[in-house]
LORO-48493 format. One record per residue (C-alpha): residue number from 1; x, y, z. Coordinates in Angstrom, 3 decimals, padded with zeros to 6 digits. Last residue first. Layout:
! residues N
<r><roro>NUM</roro><east>X</east><north>Y</north><up>Z</up></r>
...
END
This chain:
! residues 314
<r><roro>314</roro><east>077.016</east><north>081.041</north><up>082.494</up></r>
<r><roro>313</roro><east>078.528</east><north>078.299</north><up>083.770</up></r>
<r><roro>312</roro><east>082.534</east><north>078.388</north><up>085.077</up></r>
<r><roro>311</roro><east>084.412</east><north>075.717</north><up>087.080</up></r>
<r><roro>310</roro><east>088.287</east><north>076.710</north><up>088.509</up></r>
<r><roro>309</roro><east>091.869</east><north>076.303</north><up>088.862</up></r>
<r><roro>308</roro><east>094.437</east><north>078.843</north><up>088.468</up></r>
<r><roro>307</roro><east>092.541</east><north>081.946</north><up>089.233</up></r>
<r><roro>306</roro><east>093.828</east><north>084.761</north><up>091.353</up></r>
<r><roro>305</roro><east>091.687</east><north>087.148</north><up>092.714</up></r>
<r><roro>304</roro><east>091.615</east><north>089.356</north><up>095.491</up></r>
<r><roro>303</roro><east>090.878</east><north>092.943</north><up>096.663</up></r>
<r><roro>302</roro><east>090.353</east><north>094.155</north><up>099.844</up></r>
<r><roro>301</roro><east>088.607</east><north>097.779</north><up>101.304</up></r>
<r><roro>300</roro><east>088.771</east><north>098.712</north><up>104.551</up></r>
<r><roro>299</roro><east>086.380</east><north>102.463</north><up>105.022</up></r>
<r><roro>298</roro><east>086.877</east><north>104.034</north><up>108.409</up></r>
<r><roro>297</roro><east>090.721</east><north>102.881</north><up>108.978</up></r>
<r><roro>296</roro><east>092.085</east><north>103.967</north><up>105.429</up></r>
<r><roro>295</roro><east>090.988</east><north>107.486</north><up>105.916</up></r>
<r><roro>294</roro><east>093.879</east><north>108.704</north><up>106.905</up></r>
<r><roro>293</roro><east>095.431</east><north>107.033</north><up>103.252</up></r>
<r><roro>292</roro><east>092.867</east><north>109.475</north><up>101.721</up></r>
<r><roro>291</roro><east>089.173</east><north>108.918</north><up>099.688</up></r>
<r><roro>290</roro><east>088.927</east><north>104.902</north><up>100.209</up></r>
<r><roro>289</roro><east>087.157</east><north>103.663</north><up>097.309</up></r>
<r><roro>288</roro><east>086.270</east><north>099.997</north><up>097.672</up></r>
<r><roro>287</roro><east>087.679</east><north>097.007</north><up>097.415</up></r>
<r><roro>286</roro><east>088.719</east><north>093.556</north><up>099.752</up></r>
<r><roro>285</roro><east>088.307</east><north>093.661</north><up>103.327</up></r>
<r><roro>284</roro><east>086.077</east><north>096.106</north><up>105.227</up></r>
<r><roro>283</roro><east>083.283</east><north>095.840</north><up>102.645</up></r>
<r><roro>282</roro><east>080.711</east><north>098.396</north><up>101.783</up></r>
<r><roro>281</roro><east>076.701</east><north>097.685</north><up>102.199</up></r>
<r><roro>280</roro><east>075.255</east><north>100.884</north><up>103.626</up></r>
<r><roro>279</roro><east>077.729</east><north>103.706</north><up>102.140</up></r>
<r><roro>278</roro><east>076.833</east><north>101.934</north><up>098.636</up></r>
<r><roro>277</roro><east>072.956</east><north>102.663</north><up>099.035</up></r>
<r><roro>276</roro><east>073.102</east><north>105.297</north><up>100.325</up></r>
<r><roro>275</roro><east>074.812</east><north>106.871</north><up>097.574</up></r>
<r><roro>274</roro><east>077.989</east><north>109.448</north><up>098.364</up></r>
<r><roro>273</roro><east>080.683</east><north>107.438</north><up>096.584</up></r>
<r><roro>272</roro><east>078.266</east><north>107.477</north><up>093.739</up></r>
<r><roro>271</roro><east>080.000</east><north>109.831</north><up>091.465</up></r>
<r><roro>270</roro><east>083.837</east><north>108.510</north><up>092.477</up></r>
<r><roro>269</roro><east>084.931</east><north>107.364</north><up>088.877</up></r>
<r><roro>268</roro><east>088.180</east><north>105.375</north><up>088.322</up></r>
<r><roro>267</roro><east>088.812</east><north>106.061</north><up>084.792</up></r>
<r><roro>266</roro><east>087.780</east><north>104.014</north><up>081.386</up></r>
<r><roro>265</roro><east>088.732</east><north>104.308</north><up>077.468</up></r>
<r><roro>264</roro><east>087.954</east><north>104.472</north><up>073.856</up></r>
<r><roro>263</roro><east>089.692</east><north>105.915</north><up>070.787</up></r>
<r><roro>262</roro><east>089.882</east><north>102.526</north><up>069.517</up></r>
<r><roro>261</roro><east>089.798</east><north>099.724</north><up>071.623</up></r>
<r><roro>260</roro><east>090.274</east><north>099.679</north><up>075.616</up></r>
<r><roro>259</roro><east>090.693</east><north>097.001</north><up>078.117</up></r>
<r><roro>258</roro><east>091.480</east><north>097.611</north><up>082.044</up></r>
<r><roro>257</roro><east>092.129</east><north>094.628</north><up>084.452</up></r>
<r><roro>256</roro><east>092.209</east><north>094.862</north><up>087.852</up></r>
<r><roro>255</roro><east>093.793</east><north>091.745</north><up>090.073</up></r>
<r><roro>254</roro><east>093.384</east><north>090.412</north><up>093.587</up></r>
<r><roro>253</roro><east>094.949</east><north>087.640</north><up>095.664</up></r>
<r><roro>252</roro><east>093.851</east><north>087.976</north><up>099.147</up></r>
<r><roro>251</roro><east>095.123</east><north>085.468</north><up>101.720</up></r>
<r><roro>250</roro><east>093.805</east><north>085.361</north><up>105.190</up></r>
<r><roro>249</roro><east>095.569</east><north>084.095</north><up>108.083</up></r>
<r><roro>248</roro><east>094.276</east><north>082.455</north><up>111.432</up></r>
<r><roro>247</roro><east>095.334</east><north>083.495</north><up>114.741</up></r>
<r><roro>246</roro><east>091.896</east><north>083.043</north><up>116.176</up></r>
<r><roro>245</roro><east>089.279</east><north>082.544</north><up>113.115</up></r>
<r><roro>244</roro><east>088.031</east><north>085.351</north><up>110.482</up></r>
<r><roro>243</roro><east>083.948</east><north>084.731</north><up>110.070</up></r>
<r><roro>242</roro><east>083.136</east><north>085.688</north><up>106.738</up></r>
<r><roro>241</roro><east>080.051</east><north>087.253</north><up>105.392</up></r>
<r><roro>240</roro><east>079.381</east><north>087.406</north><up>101.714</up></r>
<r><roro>239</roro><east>079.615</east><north>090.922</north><up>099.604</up></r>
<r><roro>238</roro><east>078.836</east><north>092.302</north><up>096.190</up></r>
<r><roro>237</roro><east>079.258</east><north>095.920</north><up>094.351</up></r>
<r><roro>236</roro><east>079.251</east><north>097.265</north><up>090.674</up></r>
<r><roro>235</roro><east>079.865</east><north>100.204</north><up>089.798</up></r>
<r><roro>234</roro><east>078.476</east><north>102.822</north><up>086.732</up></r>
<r><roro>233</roro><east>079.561</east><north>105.582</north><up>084.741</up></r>
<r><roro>232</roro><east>078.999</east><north>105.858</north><up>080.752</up></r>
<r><roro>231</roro><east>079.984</east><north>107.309</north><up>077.457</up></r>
<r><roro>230</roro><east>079.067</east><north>107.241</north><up>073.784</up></r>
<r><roro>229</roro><east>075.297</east><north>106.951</north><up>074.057</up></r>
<r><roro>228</roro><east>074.612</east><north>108.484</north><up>077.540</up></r>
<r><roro>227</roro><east>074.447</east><north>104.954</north><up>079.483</up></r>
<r><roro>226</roro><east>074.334</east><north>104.691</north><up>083.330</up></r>
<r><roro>225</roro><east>075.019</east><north>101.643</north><up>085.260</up></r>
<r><roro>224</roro><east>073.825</east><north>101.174</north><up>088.752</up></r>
<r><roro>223</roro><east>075.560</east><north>098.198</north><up>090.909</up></r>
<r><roro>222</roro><east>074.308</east><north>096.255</north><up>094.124</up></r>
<r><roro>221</roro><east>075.283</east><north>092.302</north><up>095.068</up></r>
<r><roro>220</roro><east>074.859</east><north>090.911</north><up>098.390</up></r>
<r><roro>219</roro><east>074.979</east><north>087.450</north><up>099.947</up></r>
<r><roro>218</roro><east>077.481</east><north>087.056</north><up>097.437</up></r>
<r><roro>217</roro><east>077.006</east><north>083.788</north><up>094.902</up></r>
<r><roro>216</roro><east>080.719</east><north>083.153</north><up>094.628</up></r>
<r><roro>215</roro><east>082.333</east><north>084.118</north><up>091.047</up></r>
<r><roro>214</roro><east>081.498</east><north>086.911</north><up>088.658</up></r>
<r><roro>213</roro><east>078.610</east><north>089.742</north><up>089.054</up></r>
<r><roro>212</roro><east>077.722</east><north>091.996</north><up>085.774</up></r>
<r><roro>211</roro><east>077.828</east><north>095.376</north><up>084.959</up></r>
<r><roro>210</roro><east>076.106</east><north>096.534</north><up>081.376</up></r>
<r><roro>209</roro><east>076.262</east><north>097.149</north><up>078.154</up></r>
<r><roro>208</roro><east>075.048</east><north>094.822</north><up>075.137</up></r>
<r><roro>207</roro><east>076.821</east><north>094.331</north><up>072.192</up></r>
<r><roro>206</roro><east>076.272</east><north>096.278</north><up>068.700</up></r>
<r><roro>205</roro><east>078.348</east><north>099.583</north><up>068.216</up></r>
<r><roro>204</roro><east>077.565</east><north>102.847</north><up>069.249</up></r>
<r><roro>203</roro><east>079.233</east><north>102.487</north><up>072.656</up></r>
<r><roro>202</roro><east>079.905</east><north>098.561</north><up>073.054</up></r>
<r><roro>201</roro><east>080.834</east><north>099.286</north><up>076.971</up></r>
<r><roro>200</roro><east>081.412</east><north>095.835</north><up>078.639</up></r>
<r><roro>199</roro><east>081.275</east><north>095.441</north><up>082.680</up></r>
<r><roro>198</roro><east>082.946</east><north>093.083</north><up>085.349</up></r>
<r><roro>197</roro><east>082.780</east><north>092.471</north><up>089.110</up></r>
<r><roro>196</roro><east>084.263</east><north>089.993</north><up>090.974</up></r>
<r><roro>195</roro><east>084.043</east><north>087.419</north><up>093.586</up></r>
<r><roro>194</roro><east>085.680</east><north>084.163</north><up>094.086</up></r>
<r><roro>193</roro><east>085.941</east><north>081.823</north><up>097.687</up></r>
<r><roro>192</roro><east>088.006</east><north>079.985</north><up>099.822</up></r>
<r><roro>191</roro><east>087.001</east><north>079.180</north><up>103.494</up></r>
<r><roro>190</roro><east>088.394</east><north>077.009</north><up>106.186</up></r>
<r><roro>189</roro><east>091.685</east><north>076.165</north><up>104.877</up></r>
<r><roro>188</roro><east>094.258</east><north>074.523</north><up>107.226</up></r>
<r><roro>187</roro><east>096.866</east><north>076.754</north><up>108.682</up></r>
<r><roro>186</roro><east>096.528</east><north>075.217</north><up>111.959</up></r>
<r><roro>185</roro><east>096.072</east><north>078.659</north><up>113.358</up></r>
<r><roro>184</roro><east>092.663</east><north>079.055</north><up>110.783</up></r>
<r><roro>183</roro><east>092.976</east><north>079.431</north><up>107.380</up></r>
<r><roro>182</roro><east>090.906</east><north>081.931</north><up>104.718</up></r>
<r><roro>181</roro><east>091.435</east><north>082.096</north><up>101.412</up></r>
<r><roro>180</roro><east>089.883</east><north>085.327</north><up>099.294</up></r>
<r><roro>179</roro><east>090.360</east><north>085.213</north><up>095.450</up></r>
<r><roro>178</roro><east>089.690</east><north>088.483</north><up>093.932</up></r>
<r><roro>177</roro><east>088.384</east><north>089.730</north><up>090.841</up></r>
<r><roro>176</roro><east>087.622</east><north>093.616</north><up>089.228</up></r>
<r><roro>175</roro><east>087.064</east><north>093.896</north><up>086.046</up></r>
<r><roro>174</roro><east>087.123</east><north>096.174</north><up>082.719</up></r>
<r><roro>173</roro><east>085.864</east><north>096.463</north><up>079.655</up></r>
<r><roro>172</roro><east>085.785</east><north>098.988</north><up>076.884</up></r>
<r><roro>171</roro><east>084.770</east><north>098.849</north><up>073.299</up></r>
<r><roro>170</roro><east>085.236</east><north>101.021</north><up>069.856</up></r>
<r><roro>169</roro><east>084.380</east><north>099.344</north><up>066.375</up></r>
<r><roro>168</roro><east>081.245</east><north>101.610</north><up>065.753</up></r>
<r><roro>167</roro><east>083.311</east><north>104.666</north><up>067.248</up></r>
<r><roro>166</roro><east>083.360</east><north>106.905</north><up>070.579</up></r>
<r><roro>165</roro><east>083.644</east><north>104.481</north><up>073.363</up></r>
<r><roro>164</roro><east>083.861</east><north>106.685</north><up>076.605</up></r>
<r><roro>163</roro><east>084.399</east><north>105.804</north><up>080.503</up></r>
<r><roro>162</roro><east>083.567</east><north>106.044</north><up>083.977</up></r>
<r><roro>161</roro><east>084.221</east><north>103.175</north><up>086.930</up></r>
<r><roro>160</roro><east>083.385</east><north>102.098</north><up>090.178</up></r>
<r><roro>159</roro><east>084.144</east><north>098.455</north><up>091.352</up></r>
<r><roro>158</roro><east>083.402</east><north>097.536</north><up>095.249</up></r>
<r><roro>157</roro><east>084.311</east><north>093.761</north><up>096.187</up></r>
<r><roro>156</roro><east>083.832</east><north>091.510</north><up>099.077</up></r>
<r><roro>155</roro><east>084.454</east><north>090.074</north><up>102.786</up></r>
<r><roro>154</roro><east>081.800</east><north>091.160</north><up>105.432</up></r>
<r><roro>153</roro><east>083.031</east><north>090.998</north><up>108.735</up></r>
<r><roro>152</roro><east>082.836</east><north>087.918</north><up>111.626</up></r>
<r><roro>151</roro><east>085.836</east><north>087.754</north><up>113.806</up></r>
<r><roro>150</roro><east>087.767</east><north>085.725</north><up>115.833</up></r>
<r><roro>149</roro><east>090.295</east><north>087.060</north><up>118.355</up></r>
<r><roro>148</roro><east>094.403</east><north>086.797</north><up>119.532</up></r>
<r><roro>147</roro><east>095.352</east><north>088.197</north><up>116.159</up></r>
<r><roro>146</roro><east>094.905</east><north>087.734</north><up>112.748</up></r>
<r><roro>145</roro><east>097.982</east><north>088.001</north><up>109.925</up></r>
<r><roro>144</roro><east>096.850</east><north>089.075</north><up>106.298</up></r>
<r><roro>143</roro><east>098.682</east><north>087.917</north><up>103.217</up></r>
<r><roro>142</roro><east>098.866</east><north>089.745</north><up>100.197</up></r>
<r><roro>141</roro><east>099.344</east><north>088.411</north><up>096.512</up></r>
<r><roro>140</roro><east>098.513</east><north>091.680</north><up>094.393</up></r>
<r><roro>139</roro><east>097.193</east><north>093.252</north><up>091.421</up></r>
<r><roro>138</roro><east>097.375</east><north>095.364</north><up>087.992</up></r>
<r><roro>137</roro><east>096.293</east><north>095.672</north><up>084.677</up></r>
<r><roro>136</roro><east>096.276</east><north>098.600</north><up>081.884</up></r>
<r><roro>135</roro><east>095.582</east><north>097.452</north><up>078.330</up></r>
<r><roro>134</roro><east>095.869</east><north>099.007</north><up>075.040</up></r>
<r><roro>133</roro><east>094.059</east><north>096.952</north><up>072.204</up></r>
<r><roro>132</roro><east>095.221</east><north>096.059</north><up>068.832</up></r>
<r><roro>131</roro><east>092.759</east><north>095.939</north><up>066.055</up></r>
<r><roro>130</roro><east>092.242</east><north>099.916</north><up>066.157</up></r>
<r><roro>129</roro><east>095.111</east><north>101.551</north><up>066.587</up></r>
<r><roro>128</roro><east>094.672</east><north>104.724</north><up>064.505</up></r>
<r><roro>127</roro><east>092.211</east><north>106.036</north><up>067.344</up></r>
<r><roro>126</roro><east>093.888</east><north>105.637</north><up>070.259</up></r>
<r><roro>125</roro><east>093.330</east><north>103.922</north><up>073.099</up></r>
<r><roro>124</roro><east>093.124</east><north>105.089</north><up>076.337</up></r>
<r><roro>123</roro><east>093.566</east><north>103.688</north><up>080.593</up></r>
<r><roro>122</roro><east>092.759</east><north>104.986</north><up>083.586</up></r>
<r><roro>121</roro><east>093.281</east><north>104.491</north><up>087.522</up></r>
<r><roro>120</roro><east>093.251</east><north>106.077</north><up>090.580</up></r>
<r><roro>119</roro><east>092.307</east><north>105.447</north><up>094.464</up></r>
<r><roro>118</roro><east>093.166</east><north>101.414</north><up>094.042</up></r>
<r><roro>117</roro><east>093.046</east><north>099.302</north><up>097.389</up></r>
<r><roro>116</roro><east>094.132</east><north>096.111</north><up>098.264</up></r>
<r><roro>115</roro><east>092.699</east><north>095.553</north><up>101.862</up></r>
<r><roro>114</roro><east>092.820</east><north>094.053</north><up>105.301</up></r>
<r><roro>113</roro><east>091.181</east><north>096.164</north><up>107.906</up></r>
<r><roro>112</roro><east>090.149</east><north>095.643</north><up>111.619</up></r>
<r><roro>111</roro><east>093.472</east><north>095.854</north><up>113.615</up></r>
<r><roro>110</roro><east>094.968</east><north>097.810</north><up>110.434</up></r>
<r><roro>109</roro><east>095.971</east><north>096.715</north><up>106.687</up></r>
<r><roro>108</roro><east>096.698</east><north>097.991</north><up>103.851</up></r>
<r><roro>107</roro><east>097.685</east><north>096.907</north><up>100.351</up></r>
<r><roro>106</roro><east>098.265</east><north>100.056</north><up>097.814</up></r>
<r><roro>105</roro><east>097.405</east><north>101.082</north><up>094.045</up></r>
<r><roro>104</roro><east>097.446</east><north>104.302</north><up>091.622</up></r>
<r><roro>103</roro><east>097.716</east><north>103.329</north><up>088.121</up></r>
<r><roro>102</roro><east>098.031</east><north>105.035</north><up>084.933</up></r>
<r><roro>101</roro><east>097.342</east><north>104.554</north><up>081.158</up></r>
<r><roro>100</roro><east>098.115</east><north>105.663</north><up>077.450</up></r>
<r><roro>99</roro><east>096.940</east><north>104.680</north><up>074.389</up></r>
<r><roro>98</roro><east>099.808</east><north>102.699</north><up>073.055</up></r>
<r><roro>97</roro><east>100.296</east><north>102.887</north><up>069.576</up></r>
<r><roro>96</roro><east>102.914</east><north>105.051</north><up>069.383</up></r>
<r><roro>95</roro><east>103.775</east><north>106.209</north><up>072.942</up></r>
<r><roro>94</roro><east>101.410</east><north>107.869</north><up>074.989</up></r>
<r><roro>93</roro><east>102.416</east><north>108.681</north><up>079.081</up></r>
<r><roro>92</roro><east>102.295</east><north>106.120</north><up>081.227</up></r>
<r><roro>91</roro><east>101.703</east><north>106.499</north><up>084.915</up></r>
<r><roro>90</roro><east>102.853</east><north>104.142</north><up>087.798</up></r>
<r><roro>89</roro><east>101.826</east><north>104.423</north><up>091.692</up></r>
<r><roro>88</roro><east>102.986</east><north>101.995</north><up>093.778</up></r>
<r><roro>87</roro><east>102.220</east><north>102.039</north><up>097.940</up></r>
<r><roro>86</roro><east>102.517</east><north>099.239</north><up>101.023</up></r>
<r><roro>85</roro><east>100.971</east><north>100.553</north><up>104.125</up></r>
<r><roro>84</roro><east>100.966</east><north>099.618</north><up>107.706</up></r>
<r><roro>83</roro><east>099.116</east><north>099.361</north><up>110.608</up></r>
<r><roro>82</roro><east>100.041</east><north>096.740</north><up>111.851</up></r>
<r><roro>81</roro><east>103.274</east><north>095.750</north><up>110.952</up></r>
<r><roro>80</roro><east>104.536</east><north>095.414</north><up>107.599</up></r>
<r><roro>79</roro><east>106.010</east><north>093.059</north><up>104.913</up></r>
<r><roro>78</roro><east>107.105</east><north>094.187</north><up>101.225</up></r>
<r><roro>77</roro><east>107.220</east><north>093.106</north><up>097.337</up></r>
<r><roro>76</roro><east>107.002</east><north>095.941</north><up>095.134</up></r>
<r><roro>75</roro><east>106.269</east><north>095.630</north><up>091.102</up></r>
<r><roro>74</roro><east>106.876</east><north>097.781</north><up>088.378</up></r>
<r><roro>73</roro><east>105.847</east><north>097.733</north><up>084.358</up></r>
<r><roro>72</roro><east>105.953</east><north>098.798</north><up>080.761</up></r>
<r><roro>71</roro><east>105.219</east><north>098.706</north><up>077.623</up></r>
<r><roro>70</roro><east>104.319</east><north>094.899</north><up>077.942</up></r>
<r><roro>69</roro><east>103.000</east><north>093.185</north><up>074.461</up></r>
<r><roro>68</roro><east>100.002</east><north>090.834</north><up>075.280</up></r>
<r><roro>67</roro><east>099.084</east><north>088.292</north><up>073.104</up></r>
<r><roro>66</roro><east>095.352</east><north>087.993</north><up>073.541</up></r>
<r><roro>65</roro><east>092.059</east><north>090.175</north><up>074.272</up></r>
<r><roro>64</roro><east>089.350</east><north>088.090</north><up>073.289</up></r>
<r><roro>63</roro><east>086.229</east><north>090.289</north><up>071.664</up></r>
<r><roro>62</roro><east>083.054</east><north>091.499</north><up>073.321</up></r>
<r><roro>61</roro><east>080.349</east><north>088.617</north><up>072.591</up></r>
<r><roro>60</roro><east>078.698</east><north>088.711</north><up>075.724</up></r>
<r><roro>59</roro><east>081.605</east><north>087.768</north><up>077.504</up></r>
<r><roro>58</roro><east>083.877</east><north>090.026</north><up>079.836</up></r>
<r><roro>57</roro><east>086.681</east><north>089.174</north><up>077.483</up></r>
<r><roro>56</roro><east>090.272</east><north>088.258</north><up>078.613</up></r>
<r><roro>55</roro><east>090.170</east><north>089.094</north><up>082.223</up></r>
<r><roro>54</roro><east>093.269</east><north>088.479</north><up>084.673</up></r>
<r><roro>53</roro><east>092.961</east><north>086.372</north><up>087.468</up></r>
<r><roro>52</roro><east>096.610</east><north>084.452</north><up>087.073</up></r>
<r><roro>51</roro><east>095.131</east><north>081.615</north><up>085.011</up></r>
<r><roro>50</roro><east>093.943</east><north>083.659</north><up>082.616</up></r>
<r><roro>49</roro><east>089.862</east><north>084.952</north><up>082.914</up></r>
<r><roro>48</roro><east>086.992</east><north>084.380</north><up>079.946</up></r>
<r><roro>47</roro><east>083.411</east><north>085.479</north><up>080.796</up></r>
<r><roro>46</roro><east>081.086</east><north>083.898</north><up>078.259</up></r>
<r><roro>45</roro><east>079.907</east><north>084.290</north><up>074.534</up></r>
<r><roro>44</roro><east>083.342</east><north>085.894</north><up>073.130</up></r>
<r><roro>43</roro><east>083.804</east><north>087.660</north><up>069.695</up></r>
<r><roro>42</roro><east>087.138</east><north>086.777</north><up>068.061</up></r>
<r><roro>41</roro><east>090.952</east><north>088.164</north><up>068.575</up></r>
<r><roro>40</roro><east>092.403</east><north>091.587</north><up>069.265</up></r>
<r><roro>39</roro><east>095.508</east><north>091.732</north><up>069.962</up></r>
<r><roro>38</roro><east>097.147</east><north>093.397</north><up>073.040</up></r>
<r><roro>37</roro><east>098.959</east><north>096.579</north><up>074.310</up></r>
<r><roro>36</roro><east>100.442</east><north>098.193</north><up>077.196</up></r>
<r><roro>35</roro><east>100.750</east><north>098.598</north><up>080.786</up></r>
<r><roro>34</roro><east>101.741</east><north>096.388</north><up>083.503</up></r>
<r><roro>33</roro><east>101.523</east><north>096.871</north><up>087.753</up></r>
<r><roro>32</roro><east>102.789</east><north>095.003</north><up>090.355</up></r>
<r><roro>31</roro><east>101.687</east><north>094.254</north><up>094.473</up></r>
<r><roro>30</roro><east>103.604</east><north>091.590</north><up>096.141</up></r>
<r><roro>29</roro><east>102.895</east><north>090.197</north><up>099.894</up></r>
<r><roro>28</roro><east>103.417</east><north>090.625</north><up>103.630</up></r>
<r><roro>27</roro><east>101.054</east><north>091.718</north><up>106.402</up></r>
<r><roro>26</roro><east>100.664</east><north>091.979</north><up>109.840</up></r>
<r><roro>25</roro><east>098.704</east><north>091.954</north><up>113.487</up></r>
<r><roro>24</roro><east>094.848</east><north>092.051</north><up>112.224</up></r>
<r><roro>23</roro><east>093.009</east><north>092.415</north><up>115.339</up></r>
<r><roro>22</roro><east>088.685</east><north>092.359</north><up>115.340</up></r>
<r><roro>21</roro><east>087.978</east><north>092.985</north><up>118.897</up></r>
<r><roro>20</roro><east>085.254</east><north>095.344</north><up>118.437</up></r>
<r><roro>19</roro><east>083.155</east><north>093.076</north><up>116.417</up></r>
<r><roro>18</roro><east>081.217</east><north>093.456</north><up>113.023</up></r>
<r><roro>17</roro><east>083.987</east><north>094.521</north><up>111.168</up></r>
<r><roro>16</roro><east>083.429</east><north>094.985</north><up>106.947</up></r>
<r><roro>15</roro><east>085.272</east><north>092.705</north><up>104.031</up></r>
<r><roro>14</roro><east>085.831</east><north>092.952</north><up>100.796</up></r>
<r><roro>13</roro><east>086.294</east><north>089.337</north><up>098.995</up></r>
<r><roro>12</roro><east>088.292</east><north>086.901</north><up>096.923</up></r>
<r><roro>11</roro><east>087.429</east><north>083.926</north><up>095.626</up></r>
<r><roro>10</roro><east>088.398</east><north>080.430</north><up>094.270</up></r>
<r><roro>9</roro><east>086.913</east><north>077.435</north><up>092.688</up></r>
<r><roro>8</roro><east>083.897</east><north>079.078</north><up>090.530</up></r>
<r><roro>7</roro><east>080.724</east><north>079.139</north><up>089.912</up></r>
<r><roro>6</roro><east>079.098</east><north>081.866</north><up>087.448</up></r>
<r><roro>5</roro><east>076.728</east><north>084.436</north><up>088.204</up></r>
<r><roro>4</roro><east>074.642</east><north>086.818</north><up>085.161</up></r>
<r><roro>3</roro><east>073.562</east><north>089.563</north><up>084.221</up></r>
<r><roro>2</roro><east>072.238</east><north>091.699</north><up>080.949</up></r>
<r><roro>1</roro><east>070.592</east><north>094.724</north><up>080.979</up></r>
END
């Protein structure tokens, strides 16, 4: 098992309330969604992200993912109260050479949650169409409004995920990234940060598998990864704590990116939902699996990531 932490210029975290008087007023941002395919270019030794947060190769010599071709897409831009609930949901069915995907996705928020949340998501390839990948991604710009009251909470990232690679030449990987900025009532930046989570699935073939951590050193980072051969489950999850000022803002900017090549692919997976270890250490704003929107208040979860500028070492 491979890991490894990298340095970068902006984050995103998950977040959990340590005080009773915790008040998130609002919310307003964009949440989209794209499907379809993309060429596959040369092996990879490090992490490689766009400039909007979106991963290209997880490193470890998977492949580059490049030239994207959009099958298809939807986006929502809204502003809410508190609480309040912004929803897409987008499913593609096979079509050619595309494998395939869906996406279920929201941005909540309540007096003691800020969150971009995903409850479903998958994506296949198929097996004549190896060489060019099918891709599922998705994400949102979402901006938090605090009330009256500082508060402390733990800001970060929960990733699970299943999945199958059934050839020599088949590979999956996926992450999970979010910038979190933070600004207090003068709207001047107190804390910006990225965190993320990313895996590679080689199946039979060569590379290594394995979750890794990406972004700000968390004060916590957990994950399990479990390898039959041809398949796998796994998560990975990291948190820092945050303190959120009086009247202050906080912007998450999150994306999820889903890779698959041939006759390979991934699903949201909710085996360790139940493990101590996860129910101990889950964020109130960023990700993490929420089963039900009526459950939305007892488990936050918030997602960012955007990354225009930033410094990498592996």
């Amino acid at each position: 098992m491979k890991r490894y932490s990298v340095s970068v210029a902006l984050a995103l975290a998950c977040l959990s309330v340590n005080t009773a008087t915790a008040q998130f007023t609002g919310m307003a941002g964009t949440i989209g969604i794209w499907h379809g395919t993309y060429q596959v270019g040369a092996n990879q030794p490090n992490p490689i992200y766009d400039a909007n947060g979106f991963m290209r190769s997880p490193g470890a010599d998977y492949p580059l993912a490049h030239s994207p071709t959009i099958v298809n897409s939807s986006g929502l831009n809204f502003a809410t109260g508190s609480p309040g609930i912004a929803f897409l949901n987008q499913a593609t069915a096979p079509a050619g050479q595309f494998g395939g995907a869906s996406t279920r996705m929201y941005s909540v928020v309540g007096p003691a949650l800020g969150a971009l949340w995903w409850t479903d998501y998958t994506v296949r390839d198929v097996p004549s169409n190896n060489g060019v990948g099918t891709f599922n991604a998705s994400g949102g710009n979402v901006v938090f409004q605090n009330g009256a009251f500082a508060w402390a909470t733990r800001a970060g990232i929960y990733f699970p995920f299943a999945g199958f690679a059934m050839g020599v030449n088949a590979y999956v990987a996926g992450a999970m990234l979010f910038q979190m900025t933070i600004l207090d009532a003068a709207n001047v930046i107190v804390d910006q940060f990225i965190m993320g989570v990313h895996f590679g699935f080689d199946g039979l073939g060569p590379r290594p598998n394995g979750v890794y951590v990406y972004g700000t050193t968390p004060a916590f980072w957990g994950w399990a990864f479990q390898d039959f051969g041809t398949s796998f489950r796994g998560y990975g999850l990291a948190w820092k704590n945050v303190v959120i000022p009086a009247g202050g803002q906080v912007i998450l900017e999150g994306r999820l990116t889903m890779l698959a090549d041939p006759d390979a692919g991934f699903d949201f997976d909710n085996s360790f939902d139940n493990d101590p270890s996860v129910l101990a250490n889950l964020p109130s704003l960023g990700y993490t699996t929420v089963p039900e929107p009526a459950s939305m208040t007892a488990l936050g979860v918030g997602l960012l990531a955007m990354l225009a500028r930033r410094r990498r070492s592996a």
